[in-house]
C-alpha positions as CSV (number, residue, x, y, z in Angstrom):
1,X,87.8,113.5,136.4
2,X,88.8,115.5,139.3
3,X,92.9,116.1,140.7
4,X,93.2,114.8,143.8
5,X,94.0,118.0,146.1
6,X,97.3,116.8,148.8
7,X,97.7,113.3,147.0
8,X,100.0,112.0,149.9
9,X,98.4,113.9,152.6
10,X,95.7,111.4,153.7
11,X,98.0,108.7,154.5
12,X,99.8,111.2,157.2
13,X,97.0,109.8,159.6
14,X,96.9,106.3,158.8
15,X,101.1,105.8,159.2
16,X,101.1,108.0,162.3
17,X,98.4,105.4,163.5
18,X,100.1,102.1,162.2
19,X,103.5,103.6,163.8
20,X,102.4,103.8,167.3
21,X,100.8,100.7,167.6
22,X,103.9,99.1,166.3
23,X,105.9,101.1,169.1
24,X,103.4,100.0,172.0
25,X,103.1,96.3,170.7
26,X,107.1,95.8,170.4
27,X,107.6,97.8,173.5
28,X,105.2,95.3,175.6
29,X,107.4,92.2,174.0
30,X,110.5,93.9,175.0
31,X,109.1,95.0,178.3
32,X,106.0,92.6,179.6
33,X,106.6,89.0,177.4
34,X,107.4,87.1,180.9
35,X,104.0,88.2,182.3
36,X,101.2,90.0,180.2
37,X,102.0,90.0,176.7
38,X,99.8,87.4,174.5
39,X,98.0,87.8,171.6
40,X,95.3,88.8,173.6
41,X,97.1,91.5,174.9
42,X,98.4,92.6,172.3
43,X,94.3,92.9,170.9
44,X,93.4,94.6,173.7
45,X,96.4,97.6,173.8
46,X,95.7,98.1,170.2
47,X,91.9,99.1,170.7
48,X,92.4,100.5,174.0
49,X,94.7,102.9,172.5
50,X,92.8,103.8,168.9
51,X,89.0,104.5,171.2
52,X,91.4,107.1,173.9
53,X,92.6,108.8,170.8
54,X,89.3,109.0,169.0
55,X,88.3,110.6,172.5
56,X,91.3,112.6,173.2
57,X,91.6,113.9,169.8
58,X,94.9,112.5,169.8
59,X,95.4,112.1,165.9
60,X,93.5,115.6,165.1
61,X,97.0,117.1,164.1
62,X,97.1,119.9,161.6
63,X,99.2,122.2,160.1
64,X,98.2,125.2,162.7
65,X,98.5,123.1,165.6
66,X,100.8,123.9,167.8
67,X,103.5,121.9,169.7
68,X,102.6,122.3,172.7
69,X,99.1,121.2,172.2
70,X,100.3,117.6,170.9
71,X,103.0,117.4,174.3
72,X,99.3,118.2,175.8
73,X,97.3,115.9,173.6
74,X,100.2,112.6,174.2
75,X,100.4,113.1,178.0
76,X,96.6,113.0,178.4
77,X,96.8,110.2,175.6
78,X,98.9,108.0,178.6
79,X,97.7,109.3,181.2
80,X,94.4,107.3,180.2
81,X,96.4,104.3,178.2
82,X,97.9,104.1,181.9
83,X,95.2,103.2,183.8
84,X,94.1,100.6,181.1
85,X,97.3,98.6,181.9
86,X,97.3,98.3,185.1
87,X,93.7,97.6,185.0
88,X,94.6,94.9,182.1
89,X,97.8,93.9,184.6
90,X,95.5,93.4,187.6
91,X,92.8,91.5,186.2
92,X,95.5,89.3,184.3
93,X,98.5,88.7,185.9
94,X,98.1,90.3,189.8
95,X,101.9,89.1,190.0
96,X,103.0,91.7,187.6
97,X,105.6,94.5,189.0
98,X,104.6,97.9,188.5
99,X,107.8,99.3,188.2
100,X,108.0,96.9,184.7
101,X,104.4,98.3,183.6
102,X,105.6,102.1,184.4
103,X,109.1,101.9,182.8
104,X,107.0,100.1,179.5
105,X,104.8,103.2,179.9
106,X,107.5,105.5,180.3
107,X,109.7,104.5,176.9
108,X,106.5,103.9,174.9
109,X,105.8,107.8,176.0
110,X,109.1,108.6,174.9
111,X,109.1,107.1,171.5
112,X,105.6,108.0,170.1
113,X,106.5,111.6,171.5
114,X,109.8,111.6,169.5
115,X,108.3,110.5,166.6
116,X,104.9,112.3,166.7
117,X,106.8,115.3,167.0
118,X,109.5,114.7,164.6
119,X,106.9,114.4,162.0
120,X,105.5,117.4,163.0
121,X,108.1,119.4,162.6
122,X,109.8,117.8,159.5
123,X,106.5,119.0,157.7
124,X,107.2,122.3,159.0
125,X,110.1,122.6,157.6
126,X,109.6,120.7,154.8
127,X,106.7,123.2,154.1
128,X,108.6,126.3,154.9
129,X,112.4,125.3,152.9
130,X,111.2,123.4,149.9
131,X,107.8,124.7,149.4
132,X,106.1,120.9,150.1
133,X,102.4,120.3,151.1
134,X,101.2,123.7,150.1
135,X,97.8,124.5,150.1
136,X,96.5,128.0,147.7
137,X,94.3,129.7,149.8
138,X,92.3,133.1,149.4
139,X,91.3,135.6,151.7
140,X,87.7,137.7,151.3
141,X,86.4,140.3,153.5
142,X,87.1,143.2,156.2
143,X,87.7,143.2,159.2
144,X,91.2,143.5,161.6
145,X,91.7,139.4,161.4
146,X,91.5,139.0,158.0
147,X,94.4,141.4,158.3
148,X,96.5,139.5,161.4
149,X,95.5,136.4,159.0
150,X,97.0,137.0,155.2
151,X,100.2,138.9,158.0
152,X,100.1,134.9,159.5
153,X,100.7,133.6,156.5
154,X,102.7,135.8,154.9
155,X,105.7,135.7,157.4
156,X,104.8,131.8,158.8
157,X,105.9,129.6,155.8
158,X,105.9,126.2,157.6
159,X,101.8,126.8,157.8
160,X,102.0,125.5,154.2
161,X,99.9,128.3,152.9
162,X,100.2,130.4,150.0
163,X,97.6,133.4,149.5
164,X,96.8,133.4,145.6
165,X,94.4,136.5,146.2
166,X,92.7,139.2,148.8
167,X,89.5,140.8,147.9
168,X,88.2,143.4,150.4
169,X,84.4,144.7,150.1
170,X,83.6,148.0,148.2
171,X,80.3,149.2,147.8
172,X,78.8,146.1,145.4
173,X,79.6,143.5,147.8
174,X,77.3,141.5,146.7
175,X,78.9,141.2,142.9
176,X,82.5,140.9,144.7
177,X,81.3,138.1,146.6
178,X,80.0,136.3,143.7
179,X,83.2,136.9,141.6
180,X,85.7,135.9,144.6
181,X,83.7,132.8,144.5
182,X,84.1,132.0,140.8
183,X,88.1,132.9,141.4
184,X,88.3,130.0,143.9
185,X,86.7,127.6,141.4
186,X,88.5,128.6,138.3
187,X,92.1,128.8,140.1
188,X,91.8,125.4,142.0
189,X,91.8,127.3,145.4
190,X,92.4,124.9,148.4
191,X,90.6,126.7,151.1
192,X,88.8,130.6,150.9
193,X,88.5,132.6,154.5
194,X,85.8,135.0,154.5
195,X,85.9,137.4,157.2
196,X,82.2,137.3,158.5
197,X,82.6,141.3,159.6
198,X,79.5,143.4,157.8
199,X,78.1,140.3,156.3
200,X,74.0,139.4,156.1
201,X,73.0,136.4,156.8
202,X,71.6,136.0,153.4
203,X,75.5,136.8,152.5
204,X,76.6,134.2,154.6
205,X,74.5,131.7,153.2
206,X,75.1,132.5,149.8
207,X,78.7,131.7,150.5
208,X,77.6,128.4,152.4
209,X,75.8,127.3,149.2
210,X,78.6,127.7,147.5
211,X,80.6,125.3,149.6
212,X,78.1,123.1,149.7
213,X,77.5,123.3,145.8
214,X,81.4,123.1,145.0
215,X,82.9,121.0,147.6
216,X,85.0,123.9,148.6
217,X,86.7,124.3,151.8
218,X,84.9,127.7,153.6
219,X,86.3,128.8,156.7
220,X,85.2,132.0,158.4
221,X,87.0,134.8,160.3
222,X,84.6,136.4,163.0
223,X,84.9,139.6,165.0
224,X,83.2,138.6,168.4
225,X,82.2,135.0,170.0
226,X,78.1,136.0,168.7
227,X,78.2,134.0,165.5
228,X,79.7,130.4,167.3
229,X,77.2,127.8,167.1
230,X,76.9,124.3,167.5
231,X,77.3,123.3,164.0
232,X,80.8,125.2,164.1
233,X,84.2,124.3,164.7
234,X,86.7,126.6,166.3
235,X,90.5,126.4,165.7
236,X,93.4,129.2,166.4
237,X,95.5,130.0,164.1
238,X,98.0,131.5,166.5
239,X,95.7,133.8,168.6
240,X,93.3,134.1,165.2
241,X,89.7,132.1,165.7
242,X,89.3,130.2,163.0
243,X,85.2,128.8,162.2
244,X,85.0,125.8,160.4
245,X,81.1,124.4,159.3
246,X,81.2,120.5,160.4
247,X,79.3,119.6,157.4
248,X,78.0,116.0,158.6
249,X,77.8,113.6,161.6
250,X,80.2,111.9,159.8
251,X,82.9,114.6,160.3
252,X,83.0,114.0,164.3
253,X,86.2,111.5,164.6
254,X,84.1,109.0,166.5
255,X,81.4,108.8,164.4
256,X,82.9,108.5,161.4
257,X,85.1,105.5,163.4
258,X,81.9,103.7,164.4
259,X,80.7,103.5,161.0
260,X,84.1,102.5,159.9
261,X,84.2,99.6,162.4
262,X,80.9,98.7,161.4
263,X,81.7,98.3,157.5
264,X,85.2,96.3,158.7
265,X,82.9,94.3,160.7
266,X,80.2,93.9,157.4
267,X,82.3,94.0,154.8
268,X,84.1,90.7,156.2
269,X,81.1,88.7,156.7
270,X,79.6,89.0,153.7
271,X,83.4,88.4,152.1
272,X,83.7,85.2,154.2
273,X,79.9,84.1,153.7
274,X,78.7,84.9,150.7
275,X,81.6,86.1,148.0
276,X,84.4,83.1,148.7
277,X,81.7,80.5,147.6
278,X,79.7,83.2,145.1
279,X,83.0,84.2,143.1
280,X,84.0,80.8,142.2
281,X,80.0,80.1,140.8
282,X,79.5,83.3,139.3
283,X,83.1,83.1,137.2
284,X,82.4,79.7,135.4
285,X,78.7,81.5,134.3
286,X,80.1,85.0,133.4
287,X,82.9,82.9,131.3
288,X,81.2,80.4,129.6
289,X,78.4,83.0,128.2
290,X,80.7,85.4,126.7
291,X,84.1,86.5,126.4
292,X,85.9,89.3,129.1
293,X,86.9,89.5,132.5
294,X,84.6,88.2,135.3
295,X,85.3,91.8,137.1
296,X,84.5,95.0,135.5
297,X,86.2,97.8,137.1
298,X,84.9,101.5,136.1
299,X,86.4,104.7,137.8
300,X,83.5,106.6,139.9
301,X,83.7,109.5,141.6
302,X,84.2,109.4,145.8
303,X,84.7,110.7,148.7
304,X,86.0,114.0,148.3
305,X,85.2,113.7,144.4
306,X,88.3,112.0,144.1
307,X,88.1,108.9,141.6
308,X,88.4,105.1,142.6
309,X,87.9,102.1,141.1
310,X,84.6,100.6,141.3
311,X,84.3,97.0,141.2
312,X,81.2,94.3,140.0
313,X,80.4,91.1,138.2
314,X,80.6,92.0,134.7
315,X,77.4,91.5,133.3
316,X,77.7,92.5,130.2
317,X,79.4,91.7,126.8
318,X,82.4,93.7,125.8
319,X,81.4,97.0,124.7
320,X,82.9,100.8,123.8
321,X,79.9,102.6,125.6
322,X,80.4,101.9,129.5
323,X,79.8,105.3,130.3
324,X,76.1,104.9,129.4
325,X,74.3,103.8,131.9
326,X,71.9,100.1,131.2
327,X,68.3,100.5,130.0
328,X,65.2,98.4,130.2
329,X,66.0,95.1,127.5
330,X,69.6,97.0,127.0
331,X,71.2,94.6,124.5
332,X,74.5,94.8,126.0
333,X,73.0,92.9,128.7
334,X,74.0,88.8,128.9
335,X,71.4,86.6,130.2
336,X,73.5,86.2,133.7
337,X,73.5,89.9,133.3
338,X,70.1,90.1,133.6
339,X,70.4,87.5,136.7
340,X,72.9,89.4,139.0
341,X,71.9,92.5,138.4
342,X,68.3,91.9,139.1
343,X,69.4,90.3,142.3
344,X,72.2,92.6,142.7
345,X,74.9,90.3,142.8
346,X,76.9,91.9,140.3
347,X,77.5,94.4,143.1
348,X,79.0,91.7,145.3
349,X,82.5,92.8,144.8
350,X,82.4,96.3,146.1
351,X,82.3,94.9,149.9
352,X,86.5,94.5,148.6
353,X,85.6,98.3,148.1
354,X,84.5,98.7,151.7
355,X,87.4,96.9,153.3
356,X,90.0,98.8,151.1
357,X,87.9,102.0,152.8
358,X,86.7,103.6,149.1
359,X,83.1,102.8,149.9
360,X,81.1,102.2,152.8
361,X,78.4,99.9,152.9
362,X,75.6,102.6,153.3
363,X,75.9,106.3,151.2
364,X,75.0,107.3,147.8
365,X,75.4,105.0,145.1
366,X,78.4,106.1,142.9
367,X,77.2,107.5,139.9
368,X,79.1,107.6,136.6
369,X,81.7,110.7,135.7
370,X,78.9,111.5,132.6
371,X,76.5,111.9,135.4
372,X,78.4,113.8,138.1
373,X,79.4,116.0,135.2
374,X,75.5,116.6,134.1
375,X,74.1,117.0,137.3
376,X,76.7,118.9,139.6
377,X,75.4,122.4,138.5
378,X,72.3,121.5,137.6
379,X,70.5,120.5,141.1
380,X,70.9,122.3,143.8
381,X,73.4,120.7,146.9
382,X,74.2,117.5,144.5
383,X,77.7,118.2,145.5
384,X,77.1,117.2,149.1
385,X,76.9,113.5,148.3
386,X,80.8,113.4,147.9
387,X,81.0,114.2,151.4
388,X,80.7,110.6,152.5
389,X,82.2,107.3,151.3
390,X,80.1,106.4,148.4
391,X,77.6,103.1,149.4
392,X,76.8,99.8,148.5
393,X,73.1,100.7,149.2
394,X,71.4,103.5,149.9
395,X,68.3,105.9,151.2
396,X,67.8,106.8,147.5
397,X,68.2,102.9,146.5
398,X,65.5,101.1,149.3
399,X,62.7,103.8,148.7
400,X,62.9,103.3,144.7
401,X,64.9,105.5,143.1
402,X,67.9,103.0,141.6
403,X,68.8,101.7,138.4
404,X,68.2,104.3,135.2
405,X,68.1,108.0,135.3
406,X,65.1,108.8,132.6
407,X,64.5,112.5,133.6
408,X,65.7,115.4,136.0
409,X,63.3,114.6,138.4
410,X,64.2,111.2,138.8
411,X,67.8,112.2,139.8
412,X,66.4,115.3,141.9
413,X,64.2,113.0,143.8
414,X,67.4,110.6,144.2
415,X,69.8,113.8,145.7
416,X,66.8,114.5,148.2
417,X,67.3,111.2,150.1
418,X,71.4,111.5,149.8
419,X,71.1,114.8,151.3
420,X,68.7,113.9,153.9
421,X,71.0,110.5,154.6
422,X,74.0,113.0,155.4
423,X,72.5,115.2,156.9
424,X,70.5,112.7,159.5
425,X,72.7,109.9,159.4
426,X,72.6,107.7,162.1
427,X,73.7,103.7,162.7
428,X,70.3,102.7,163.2
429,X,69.3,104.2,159.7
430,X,72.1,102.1,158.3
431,X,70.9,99.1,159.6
432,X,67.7,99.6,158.5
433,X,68.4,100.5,155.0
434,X,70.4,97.1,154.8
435,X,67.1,95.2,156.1
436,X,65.2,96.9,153.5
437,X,68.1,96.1,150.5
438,X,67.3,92.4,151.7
439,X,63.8,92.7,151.3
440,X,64.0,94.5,148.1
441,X,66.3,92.0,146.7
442,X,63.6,89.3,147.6
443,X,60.7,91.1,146.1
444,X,62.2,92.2,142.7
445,X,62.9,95.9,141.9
446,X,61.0,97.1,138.7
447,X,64.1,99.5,137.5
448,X,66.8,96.6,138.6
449,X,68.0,96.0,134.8
């Protein structure tokens, strides 16, 4: 099982989010309830406000960032929410004043700026006095800003970044490389910067590989604007660029909030539909055959190789060897077993998965610790598939490669369609991969056992 890296960190996002909607929607009571404010309304501000901060960038806050640049971020953030009220106002309620709408614009400013910025720099100081949120980082390669960079961090505390180890190039770069690399894997290293000055590109990708093989954070140091691209990120770190590799679609804030939307939306409707009638069925069947919970809850590993908890219909009878995966005529296998899980039911439950945001409802399948542990060094860019939510279904699933892993090949042939799913992801291949789960169910899967 892997630590989780800045346990508290991801929820930084979600409060900040939950927080200013509360401040909008109580300020609109307080401000607009003898006019405007309904339930309706109150709708409407809320996803007004969350698709101008997916486009604004509004919540894409990090440790570098600087003041200034979230003042900027906010006042373009109302400039925009602005013009959606008064377009709301005057399609509504043409009777409204617009001193009322401007003075509930101007304190809703005033509080999420206050607060926006007082979480800001409370981390900054919590960072910099108590030594909180720290992330180990290590610094490779030559060049004058990997200089200006381990200087940064050195006398900046509140960046929350403490350099474990600098390795400049001698004459066997290639060795040092490779060593600096094992370093970061073996010392639980957050995030390594490689300065990119005097590298090959066969260097460079060797370095990539790595990231992509480890699910290490890479970020690169250049010289000159010549090595930008559009699959690269720029940040400033002061006045130091920054390159990070956007590893997926999925790591664009509005993509990844479509597809999020989108497994809200699907994960509801099947819960509604399907699961509050199915549950009820199911239960009385999985009890009255054997002994045991009706769920069976195993960890997996996710998104960030992080563990959650994985939930089906059990389908099998209480047994010591979970970890192993089932096998054609596996005796552990009850005869309901053999009904859900050739129909996939027993995979019902992890739609609860997909509203609680641990799985979406298309990605690679989660595969079992035994198996992540087997295969992460064995086949090549395996690690990639814990870029994205694990899934319900999957590329690998609809074109026949489910159910049990009998040789290397199988599970090679398996990480091709992950990686080529992340790597081409789209909505329409979603939706088509869900069609074709359908269909499968309908026809019978040979390895569904």
């Amino acid at each position: 099982m892997k630590n989780k890296v800045g346990r508290y960190s991801k929820y930084l996002r979600p409060i900040s989010i939950i927080l200013d909607l509360l401040i909008i929607n109580f300020l609109a009571f307080i401000f607009l309830k003898d006019n405007l404010f309904s339930l309706y309304f109150s709708i409407f501000l809320c996803l007004s406000w969350i698709i101008i901060a997916i486009n604004v960038g509004f919540y894409e806050v990090y440790r570098f960032t600087k003041g200034i640049s979230i003042f900027n971020k906010t006042s373009k953030q109302f400039l925009l929410f602005t013009i959606v009220c008064f377009s709301f106002s005057g399609f509504y309620d043409k009777s409204t004043d617009t001193k009322t709408v401007l003075t509930y614009i101007f304190f809703s400013f005033l509080f999420v700026v206050f607060f926006k910025l007082g979480i800001y720099f409370f981390l900054k100081k919590y960072r910099s006095l108590f030594g909180g949120n720290i992330r180990n980082v290590m610094i490779i390669g030559d060049g004058s800003n990997a200089v200006q960079l381990l200087k940064l961090f050195n006398e900046n505390h509140d960046y929350g970044c403490k350099v474990i180890r600098t390795v400049t190039f001698g004459s066997n770069k290639s060795s040092q490389i490779e060593d600096s690399l094992h370093f970061a894997s073996d010392n639980n290293i957050d995030v390594v910067y490689c300065s990119l000055f005097g590298l090959t590109k066969k260097e460079i990708n060797k370095i990539i590989d790595y990231s992509e093989n480890n699910l290490r954070t890479i970020k690169f140091l250049p010289e000159n604007d010549e090595v930008f691209s559009g699959n690269q990120k720029i940040e400033y770190y002061d006045y130091i660029p920054i390159l990070s590799l956007q590893k997926t679609y999925l790591d664009d804030p509005i993509t990844k909030a479509i597809k999020r939307l989108f497994d809200i939306f699907f994960s509801i409707l099947v819960i509604v539909l399907l699961l509050s009638w199915l549950i009820p069925i199911l239960s009385v069947l999985i009890k009255l055959e054997s002994k045991g919970p009706v769920f069976f809850k195993q960890g997996r590993p996710g998104i960030g190789e992080n563990e959650f908890f994985c939930y089906k219909f059990r389908s099998m009878k209480i047994n010591l060897t979970t970890e192993k995966e089932a096998s054609k005529n596996d005796p552990r296998v009850t005869r309901t077993g053999r009904f859900i899980r050739k129909t996939s039911l027993d995979e019902m439950p992890q739609f609860l998965n997909v509203l609680l945001g641990d799985m979406s409802v298309v990605g690679p399948r989660p595969h079992l610790w035994s198996q992540n542990k087997a295969y992460g060094k064995k086949i090549n860019k395996y690690m990639m598939r814990h870029y994205v939510k694990p899934g319900i279904t999957g590329l690998a699933q609809v074109k026949g490669y489910r159910g049990e892993i009998e040789t290397d090949e199988d599970m090679i042939n398996r990480i091709t369609l992950d990686v080529f799913y992340i790597e081409n992801w789209s909505l329409i291949l979603d939706i088509k991969i869900i069609f074709q789960t359908v269909i499968n169910i309908f026809k019978g899967e040979e390895k569904a056992y």
